[in-house]
Phi, psi and omega in degrees: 000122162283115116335090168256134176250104202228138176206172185232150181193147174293147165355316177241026161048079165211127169280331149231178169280190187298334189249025176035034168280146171297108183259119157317127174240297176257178180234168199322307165321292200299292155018270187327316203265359192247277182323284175317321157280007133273328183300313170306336185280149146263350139193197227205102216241122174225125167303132188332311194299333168272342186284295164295012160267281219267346176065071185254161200257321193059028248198121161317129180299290188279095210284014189277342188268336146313255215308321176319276212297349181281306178332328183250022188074022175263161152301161170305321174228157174308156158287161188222139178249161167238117154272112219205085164297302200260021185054062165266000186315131149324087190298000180254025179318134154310355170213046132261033202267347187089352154323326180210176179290131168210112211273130165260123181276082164292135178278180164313347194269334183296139187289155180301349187269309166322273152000303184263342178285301201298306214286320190304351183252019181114330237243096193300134179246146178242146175263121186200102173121174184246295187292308230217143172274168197263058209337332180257022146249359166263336173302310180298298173315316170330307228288306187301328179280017150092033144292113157265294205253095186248163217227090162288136203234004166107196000289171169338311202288319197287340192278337171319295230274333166267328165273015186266310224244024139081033192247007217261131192220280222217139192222138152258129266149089170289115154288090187264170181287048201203143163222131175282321180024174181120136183274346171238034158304157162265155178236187180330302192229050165320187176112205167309303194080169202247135196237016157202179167058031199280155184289131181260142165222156185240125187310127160260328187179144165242120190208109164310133197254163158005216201280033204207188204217110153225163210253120209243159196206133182260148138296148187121172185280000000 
């Protein structure tokens, strides 16, 4: 499976405020540019925290790129995933509306009532991990249901949580003209954070977006 990690964060690299609200960061170009690596994707991966900040649809903005992939035997939109240890996803979640295939990654610990609630709303639930889901077994199971190319959209804790577990292929990164500040903003790579061993990336490309920079990056030395 390829992992493209793509976020937009601000000038002093916080992806929201302090009250975890959705902040216009980019503009209509990046829009853009976001909606076409979806479109490229076979689904589209987010963490529970965001899905209970922004409520997101994942769902393509532009339907000439829905018919492109139905034209090309795909679904009309990617599948959207969740990393959802204890199943707190909502069951009136947007994205679980049935637009697309949506896969919940869930540990042992989430309850069987949790569970039955996610699958009564549309929601493939995958088990993976006992405390915590175990991402490279959830990855794997994606894999197997034929996810090749997946497009992670954050939050902090889950982009961490992927570069920890070495699943990190290609990271994109919109800069935008704005600061945010706050010492408990989230940022790019939340989590524990790394006091060794840090993951190193080689610059691929730099290209001014709307008022903003954007970066693009492979893993590996």
């Amino acid at each position: 499976m390829h992992v493209v990690v793509n976020a937009a964060m601000s000038a002093d690299g916080k992806l929201s405020s302090r009250r975890r609200e959705q902040v216009r960061i980019s503009g209509p170009d990046d829009f853009d540019r976001v909606d076409r690596l979806r479109a490229a994707a076979d689904a589209v991966m987010v963490g529970v925290g965001t899905v209970l900040a922004d409520d997101p649809h994942l769902t393509l903005d532009v339907g000439d790129r829905r018919v492109q992939r139905l034209r090309n035997g795909r679904p009309g939109n990617p599948a959207r995933v969740i990393a959802d240890s204890r199943g707190r996803t909502p069951a009136d979640a947007r994205i679980l509306d049935g637009e697309a295939e949506t896969y919940v990654l869930v540990a042992e610990t989430a309850s069987a009532e949790r569970r039955r609630t996610l699958r009564e709303a549309g929601a493939n639930v995958v088990v993976a991990g006992d405390d915590r889901v175990d991402l490279g077994s959830g990855l794997r199971s994606l894999e197997a249901a034929g996810i090749d190319r997946l497009m992670v959209e954050g939050g902090g804790e889950l982009i961490f949580s992927l570069f920890a577990a070495d699943l990190v292929d290609e990271l994109s990164v919109y800069v935008g003209p704005v600061v945010i500040g706050g010492r408990d903003a989230p940022t790019l790579a939340d989590g524990e954070g790394f006091v060794d061993e840090f993951p190193r990336l080689s610059l691929t490309g730099v290209e001014r977006v709307d008022d903003g920079v954007l970066l693009r990056y492979a893993t590996g030395e």
